[in-house]
PAZA-938945 format. One line per field, with one value per residue (C-alpha): x, y, z; residue in three letters. Coordinates in nm, 3 decimals. Layout:
N
px: X; ...;
py: Y; ...;
pz: Z; ...;
r: ALA; ...;
//
This chain:
166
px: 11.211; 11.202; 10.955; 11.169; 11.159; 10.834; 10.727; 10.914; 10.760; 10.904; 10.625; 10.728; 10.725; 10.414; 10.275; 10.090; 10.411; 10.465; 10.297; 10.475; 10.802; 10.776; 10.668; 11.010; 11.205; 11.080; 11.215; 11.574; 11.766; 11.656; 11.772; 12.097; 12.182; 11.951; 11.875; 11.515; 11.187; 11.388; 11.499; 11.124; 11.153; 11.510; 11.280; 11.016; 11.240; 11.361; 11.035; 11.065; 11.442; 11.466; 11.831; 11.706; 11.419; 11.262; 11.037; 10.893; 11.038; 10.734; 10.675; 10.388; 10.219; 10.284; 10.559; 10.861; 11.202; 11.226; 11.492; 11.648; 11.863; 12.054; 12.280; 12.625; 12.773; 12.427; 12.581; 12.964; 13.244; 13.022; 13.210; 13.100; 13.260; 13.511; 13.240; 13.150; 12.929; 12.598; 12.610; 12.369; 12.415; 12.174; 12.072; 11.795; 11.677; 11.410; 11.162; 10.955; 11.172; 11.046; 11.207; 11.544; 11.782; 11.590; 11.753; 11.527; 11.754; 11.986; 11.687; 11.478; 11.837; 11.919; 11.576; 11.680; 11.978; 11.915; 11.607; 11.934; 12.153; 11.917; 11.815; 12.206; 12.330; 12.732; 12.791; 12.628; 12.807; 12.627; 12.795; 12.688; 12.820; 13.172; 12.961; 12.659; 12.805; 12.417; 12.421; 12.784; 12.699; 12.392; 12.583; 12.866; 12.625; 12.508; 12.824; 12.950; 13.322; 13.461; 13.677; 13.762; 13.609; 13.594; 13.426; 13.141; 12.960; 12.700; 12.934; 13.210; 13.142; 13.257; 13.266; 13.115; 13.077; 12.946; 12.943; 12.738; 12.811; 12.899;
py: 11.130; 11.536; 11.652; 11.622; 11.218; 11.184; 11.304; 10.999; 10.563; 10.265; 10.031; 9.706; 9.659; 9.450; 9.362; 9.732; 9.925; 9.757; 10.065; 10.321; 10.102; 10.076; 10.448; 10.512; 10.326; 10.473; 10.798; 10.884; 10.989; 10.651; 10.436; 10.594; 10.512; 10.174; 10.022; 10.019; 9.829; 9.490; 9.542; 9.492; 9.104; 9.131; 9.310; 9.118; 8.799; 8.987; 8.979; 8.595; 8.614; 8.655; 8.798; 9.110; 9.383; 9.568; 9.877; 10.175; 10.527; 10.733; 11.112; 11.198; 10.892; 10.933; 10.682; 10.857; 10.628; 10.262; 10.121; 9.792; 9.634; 9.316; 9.070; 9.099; 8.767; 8.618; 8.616; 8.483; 8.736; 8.995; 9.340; 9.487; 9.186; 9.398; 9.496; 9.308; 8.998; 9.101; 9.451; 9.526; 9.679; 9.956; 9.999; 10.301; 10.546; 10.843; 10.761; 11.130; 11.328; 11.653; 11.577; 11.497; 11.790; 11.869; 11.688; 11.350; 11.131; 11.218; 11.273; 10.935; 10.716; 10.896; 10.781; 10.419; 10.393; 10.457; 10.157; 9.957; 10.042; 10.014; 9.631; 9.591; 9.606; 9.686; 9.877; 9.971; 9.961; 10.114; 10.114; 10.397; 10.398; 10.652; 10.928; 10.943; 11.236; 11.352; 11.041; 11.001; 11.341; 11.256; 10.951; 11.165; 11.387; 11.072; 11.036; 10.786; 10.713; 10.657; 10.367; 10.199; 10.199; 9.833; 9.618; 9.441; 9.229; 9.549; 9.771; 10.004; 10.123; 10.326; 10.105; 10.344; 10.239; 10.389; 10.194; 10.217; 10.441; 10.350;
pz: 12.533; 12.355; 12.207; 11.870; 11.922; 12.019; 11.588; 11.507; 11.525; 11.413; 11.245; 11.169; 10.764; 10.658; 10.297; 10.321; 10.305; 9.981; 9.770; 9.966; 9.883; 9.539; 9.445; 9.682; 9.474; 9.178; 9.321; 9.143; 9.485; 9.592; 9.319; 9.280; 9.622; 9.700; 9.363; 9.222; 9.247; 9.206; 9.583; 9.696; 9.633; 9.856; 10.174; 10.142; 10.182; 10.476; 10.653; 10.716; 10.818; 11.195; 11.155; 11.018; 11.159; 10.887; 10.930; 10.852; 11.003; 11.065; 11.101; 11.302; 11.137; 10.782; 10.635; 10.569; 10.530; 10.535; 10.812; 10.867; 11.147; 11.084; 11.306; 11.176; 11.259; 11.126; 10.766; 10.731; 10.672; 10.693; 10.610; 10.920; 11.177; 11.268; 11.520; 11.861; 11.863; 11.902; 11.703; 11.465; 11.112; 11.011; 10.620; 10.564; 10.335; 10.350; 10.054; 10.132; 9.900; 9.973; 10.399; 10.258; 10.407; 10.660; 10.984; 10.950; 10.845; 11.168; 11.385; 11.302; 11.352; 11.651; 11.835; 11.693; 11.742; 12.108; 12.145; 11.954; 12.291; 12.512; 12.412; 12.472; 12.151; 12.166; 11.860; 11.553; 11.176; 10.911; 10.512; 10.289; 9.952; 9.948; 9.773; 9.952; 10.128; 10.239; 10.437; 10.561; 10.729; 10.883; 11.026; 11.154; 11.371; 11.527; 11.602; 11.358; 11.307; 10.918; 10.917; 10.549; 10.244; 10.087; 9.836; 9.866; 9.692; 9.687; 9.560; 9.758; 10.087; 10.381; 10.697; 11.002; 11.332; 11.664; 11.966; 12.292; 12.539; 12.862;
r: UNK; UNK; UNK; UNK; UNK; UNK; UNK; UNK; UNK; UNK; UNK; UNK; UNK; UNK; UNK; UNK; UNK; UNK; UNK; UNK; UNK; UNK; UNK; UNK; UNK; UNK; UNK; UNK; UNK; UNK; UNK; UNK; UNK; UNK; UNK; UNK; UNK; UNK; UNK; UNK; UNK; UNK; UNK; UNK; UNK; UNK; UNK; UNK; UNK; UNK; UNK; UNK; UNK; UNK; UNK; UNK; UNK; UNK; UNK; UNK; UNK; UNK; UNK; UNK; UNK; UNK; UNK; UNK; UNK; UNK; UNK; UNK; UNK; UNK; UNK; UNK; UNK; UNK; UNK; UNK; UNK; UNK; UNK; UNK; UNK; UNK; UNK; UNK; UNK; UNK; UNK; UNK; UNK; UNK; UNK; UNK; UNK; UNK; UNK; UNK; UNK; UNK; UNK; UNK; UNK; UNK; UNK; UNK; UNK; UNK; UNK; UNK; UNK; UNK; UNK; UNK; UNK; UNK; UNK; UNK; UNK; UNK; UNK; UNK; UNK; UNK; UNK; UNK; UNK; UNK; UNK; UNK; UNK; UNK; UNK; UNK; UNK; UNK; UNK; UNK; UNK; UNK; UNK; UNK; UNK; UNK; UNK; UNK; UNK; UNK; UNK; UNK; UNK; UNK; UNK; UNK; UNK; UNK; UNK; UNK; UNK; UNK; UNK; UNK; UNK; UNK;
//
């Protein structure tokens, strides 16, 4: 691992993230893209569901985006089944406002997106909204490919995908 990915955990999300969550979503950037505070009732639901891995993205300790990975084929006709069984989507967001621009985003999902592959995961989809260009750059310097953009029952998205490398 470089000395880059070492500044960068993965803490699983626990009922003391829940401040740091809702002053996030409280946060403009955030709830144009993500929604607002009503979303906290939809994550902590997720922390019962074994289909989906919730957590906190840390920077040399200090919280700084919220990250979840989800089995595709755990929900039916998911948008992202195009993928392999056994891929995982990715939904995230950096709640520190003051790191957005400043590589995070790409660097925090590259170090995860590699434990993803390494556990054997075959591909990874992620969705962000058509606009979100911030993001849909990020993704692309992970490597990311654009497929479609569809509807969801979240709104309209752009399918990405990157898959393992062999």
């Amino acid at each position: 691992m470089n000395k880059v990915n070492q500044r960068y955990q993965f803490e699983p999300l626990g009922k003391q993230h829940f401040d740091i969550l809702r002053e996030w979503f409280r946060a403009p950037e955030v709830q144009k893209w993500f929604g607002d505070e009503s979303q906290l009732e939809i994550i902590e639901n997720h922390l019962s569901d074994p289909r989906i891995s919730v957590m906190m993205a840390l920077l040399d300790g200090s919280p700084l985006a919220y990250l979840q990975d989800y089995e595709i084929f755990g929900w039916e006709n998911h948008h992202l089944n195009f993928l392999p069984m056994g891929s995982r989507g990715v939904d995230t967001f950096i709640g520190q406002h003051e790191m957005l621009g400043k590589g995070h985003g790409e660097n925090y999902l590259r170090c995860h997106v590699a434990r993803l592959f390494q556990a054997g995961v075959p591909a990874i989809g992620i969705d962000p909204d058509p606009d979100n260009f911030r993001a849909i750059r990020a993704y692309e310097k992970l490597g990311f490919k654009a497929d479609t953009e569809r509807e969801t029952k979240w709104g309209r998205v752009l399918l990405m995908s990157l898959f393992r490398p062999d």
